[in-house]
C-alpha positions in Angstrom: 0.0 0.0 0.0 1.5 3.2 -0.9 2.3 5.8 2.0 0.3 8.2 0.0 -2.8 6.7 0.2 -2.6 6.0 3.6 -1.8 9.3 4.2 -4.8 10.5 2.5 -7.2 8.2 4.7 -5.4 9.1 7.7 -6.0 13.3 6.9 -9.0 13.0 6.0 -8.5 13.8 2.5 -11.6 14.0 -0.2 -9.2 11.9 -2.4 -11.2 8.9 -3.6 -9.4 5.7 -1.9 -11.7 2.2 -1.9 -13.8 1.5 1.2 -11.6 -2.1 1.5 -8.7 -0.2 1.1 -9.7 2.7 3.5 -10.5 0.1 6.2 -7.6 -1.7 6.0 -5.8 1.5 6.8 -7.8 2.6 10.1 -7.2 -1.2 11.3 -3.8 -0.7 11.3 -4.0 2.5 12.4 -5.8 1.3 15.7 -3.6 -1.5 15.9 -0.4 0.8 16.6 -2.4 3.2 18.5 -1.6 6.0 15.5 -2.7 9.6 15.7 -1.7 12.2 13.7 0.8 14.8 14.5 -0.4 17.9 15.6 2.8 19.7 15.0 2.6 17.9 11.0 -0.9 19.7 10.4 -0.2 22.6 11.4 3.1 23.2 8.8 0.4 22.7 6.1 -2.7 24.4 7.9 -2.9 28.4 8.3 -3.0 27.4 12.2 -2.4 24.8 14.6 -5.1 23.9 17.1 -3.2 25.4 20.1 -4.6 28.4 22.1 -2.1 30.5 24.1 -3.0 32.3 27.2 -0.2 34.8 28.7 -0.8 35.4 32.6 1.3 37.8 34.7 1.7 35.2 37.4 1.1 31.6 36.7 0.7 31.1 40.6 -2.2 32.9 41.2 -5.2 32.0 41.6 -6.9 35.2 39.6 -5.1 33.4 36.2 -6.1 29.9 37.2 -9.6 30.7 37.1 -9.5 32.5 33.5 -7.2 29.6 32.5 -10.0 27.2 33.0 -12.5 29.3 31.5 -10.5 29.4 28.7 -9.2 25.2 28.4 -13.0 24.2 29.2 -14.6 26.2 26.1 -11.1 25.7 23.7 -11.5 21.6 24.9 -14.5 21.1 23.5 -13.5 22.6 20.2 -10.7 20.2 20.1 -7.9 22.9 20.6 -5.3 22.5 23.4 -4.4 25.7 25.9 -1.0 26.7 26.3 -0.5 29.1 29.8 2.5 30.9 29.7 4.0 32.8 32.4 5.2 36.5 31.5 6.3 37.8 35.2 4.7 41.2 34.3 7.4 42.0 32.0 6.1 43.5 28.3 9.5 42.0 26.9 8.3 38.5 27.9 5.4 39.0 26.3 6.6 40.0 23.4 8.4 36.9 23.2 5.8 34.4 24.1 3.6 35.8 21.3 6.8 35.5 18.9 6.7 32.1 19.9 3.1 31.9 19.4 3.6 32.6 15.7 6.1 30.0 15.3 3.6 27.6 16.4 1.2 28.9 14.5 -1.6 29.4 17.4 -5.0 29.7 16.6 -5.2 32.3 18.9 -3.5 34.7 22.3 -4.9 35.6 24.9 -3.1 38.6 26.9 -4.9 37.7 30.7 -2.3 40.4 32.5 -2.9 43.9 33.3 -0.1 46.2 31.5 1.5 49.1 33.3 0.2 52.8 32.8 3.7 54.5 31.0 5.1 51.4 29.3 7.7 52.4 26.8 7.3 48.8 25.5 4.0 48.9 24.8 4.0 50.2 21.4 6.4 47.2 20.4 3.7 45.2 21.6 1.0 46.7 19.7 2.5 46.0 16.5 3.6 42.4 17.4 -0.1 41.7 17.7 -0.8 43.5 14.8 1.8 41.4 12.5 0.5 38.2 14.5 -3.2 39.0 13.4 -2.4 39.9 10.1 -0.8 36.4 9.8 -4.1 35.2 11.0 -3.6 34.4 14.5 -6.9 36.0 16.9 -6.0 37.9 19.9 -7.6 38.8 23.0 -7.1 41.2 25.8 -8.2 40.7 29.3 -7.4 43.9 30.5 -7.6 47.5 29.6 -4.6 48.0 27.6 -5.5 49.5 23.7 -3.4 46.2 21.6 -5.7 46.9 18.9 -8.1 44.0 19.3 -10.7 42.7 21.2 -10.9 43.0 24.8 -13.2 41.4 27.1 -12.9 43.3 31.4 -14.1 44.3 34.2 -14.8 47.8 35.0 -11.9 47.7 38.1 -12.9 51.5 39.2 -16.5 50.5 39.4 -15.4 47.6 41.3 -13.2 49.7 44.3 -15.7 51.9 44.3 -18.8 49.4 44.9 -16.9 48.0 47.4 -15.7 51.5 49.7 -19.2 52.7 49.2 -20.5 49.5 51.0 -17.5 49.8 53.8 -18.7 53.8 53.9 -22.2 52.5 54.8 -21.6 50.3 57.2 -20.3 53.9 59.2 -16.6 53.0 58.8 -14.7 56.5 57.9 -11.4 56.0 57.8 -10.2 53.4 55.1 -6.9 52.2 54.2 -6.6 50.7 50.5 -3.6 48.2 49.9 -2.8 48.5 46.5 -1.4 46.4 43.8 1.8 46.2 42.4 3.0 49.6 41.7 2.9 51.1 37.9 0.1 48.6 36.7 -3.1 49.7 34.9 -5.1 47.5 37.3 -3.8 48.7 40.6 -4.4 52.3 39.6 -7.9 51.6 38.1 -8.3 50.3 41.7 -6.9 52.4 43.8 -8.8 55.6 41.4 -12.3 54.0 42.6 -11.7 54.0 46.2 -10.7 57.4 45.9 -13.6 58.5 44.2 -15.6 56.8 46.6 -14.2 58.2 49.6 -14.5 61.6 47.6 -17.9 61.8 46.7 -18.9 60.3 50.4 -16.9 63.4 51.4 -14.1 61.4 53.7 -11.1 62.4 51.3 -9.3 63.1 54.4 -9.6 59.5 55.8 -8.7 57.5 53.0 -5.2 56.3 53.6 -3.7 54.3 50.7 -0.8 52.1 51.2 2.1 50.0 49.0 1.7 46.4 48.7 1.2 43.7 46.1 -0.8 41.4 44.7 0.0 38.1 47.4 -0.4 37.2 50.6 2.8 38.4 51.8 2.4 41.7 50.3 -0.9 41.8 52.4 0.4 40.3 55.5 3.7 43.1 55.3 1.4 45.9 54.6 -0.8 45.3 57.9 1.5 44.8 60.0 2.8 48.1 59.0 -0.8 49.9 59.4 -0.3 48.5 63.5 2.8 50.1 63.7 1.3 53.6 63.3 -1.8 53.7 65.6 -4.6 54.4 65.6 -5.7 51.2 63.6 -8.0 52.6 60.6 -11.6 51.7 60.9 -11.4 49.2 57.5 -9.1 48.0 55.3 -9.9 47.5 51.6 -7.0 45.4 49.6 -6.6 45.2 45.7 -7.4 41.8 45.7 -8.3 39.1 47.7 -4.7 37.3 48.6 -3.6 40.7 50.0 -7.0 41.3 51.9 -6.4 37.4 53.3 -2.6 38.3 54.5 -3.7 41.7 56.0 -6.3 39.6 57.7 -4.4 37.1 58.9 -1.7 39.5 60.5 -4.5 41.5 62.0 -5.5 38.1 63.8 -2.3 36.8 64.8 -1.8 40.6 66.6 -5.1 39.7 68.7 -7.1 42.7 66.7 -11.0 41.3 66.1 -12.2 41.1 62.8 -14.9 42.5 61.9 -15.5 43.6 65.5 -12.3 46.6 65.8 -11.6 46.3 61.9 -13.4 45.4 58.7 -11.6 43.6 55.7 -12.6 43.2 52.1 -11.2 42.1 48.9 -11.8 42.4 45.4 -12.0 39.1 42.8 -14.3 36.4 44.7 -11.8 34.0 44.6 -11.9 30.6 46.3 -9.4 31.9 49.3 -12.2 34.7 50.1 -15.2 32.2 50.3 -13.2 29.7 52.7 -12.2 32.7 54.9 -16.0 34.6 54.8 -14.0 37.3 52.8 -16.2 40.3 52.0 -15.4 41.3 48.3 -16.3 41.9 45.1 -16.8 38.8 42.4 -15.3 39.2 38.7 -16.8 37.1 35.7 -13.5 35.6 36.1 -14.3 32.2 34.9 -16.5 33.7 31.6 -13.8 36.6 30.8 -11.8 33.0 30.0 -14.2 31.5 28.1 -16.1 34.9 25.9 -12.2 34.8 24.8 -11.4 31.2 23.9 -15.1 31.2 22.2 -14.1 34.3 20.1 -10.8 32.7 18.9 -12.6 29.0 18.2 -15.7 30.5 16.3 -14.1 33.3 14.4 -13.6 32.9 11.0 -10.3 32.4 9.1 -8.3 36.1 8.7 -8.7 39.6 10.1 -11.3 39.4 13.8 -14.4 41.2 13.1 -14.0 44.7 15.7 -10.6 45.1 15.7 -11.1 47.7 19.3 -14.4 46.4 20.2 -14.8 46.3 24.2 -16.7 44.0 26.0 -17.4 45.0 29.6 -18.7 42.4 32.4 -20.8 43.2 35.3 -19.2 42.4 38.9 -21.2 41.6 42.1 -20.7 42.5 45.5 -20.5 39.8 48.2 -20.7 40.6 51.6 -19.3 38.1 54.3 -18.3 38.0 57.8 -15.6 39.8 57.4 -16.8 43.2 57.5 -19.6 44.8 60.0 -21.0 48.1 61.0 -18.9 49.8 63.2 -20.7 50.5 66.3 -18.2 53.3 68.1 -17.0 56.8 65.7 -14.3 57.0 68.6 
């Protein structure tokens, strides 16, 4: 039997072959446990069937529950999801979506925040331009003008919801740990609370303070709060790791939560509902999988909407964390 022909059954090819002949082939085929190569397909396809998803920090748990989003919807389609840690560093990213072109991806997906004065950032832009003109669909998860599609969260909306619902529970000074300095997020962030605090005319008591995006950079950021008394009245973090490690120093220092203090988050993840976080849930989970459907069911060539925006609703969820504070001592 000539390799050609077997070839052809094996690909799928509309070149007539014999049904005897064409069974033949798929016995022996199941007989040595033969698939096709992936990596083959794609040197003669305009893509492979891979879908790669860049995240700022592979460890947390923000990225894991986009990534799953993203691997349940591209699973289905009979794609397989690449996550690739980028540290928060444009450069990397630059180089992950080169890489993505030499695997000729169906499709990237930019899950990170960018920073608010990148110099980098125009290099970026036209590396996803050259990728999508070479067919390969991209998505952006955060606010950061690549020049295609972007599916978020409004993160000022967010801060704000949740220091409007601290305000009313009669707490009036507020300390906000923010993210990782220079990011789009962590300013979106921080810019909410400080509306917030603004418009319920307690400018003077909102207290912001360095931190992170971890549990560590939580935990350090309390136990700095305790060392210049008095204690604020609540503490709002940037997400909910840092609202978990501020929490868990306030504890270990004997300081009752939600009874002296309050503590919320922001994200909903699965670390604020075992704790009784108060916070404020992100479509997480769909942002993930609105992206991996737009990269599966769009058609061969240039995305349809090159800047179209895509903005989910968040919710807020109140917990035992937080209470009305009782004393305006």
């Amino acid at each position: 039997m000539a390799v050609a022909t077997a070839s052809r059954v094996l690909s799928g090819s509309d070149h007539p072959v014999s049904a005897r002949t064409r069974a033949k082939v798929l016995a022996a085929a199941a007989k040595l446990e033969y698939s096709p190569s992936a990596l083959a397909r794609a040197m003669v396809s305009p893509h492979s069937g891979l879908v790669g998803v860049l995240v700022s920090d592979i460890v947390n748990p923000y990225f894991a529950v986009i990534a799953r989003g993203v691997d349940d919807v591209a699973t289905r389609a009979g794609y397989v999801t690449m996550l690739s840690n980028v540290d928060r560093r444009t450069d990397t990213e630059i180089g992950r979506l080169r890489a993505m072109r030499d695997y000729r991806a169906a499709g990237v997906i930019f899950a990170g925040s960018g920073y608010v004065d990148d110099p980098r950032t125009p290099d970026l832009v036209k590396a996803v331009s050259r990728a999508r003109e070479e067919g390969i669909r991209a998505v952006s998860l955060a606010d950061r003008d690549l020049g295609c599609p972007t599916i978020t969260v409004d993160n000022r909306a967010a801060a704000h919801d949740i220091t409007d619902h601290l305000v009313s529970l009669c707490h009036r000074r507020i300390a906000f740990i923010e993210g990782p300095p220079g990011m789009t997020v962590t300013q979106h962030r921080r810019d909410g609370f400080l509306a917030a605090m603004s418009t319920a005319g307690l400018a003077e008591g909102a207290h912001c303070v360095p931190g992170g995006f971890d549990f560590e950079a939580g935990h350090a950021a309390a136990v700095r709060l305790m060392a210049r008394p008095p204690l604020p009245d609540a503490v709002l973090a940037a997400n909910d790791e840092v609202a978990v490690g501020a929490l868990s120093a306030l504890r270990q220092a004997g300081i009752d939560v939600p009874g002296e203090i309050s503590v919320a988050g922001i994200n909903d993840l699965r670390v604020a509902q075992h704790v009784g976080l108060t916070t404020v849930s992100l479509p997480l989970y769909e942002m993930g999988s609105m992206a991996a459907r737009h990269i599966v069911e769009s058609a061969q060539g240039e995305d349809a909407g090159d800047s179209a925006t895509t903005t989910l609703s968040h919710r807020l969820i109140t917990r035992e964390t937080t209470a009305r504070r009782t004393s305006t001592a």
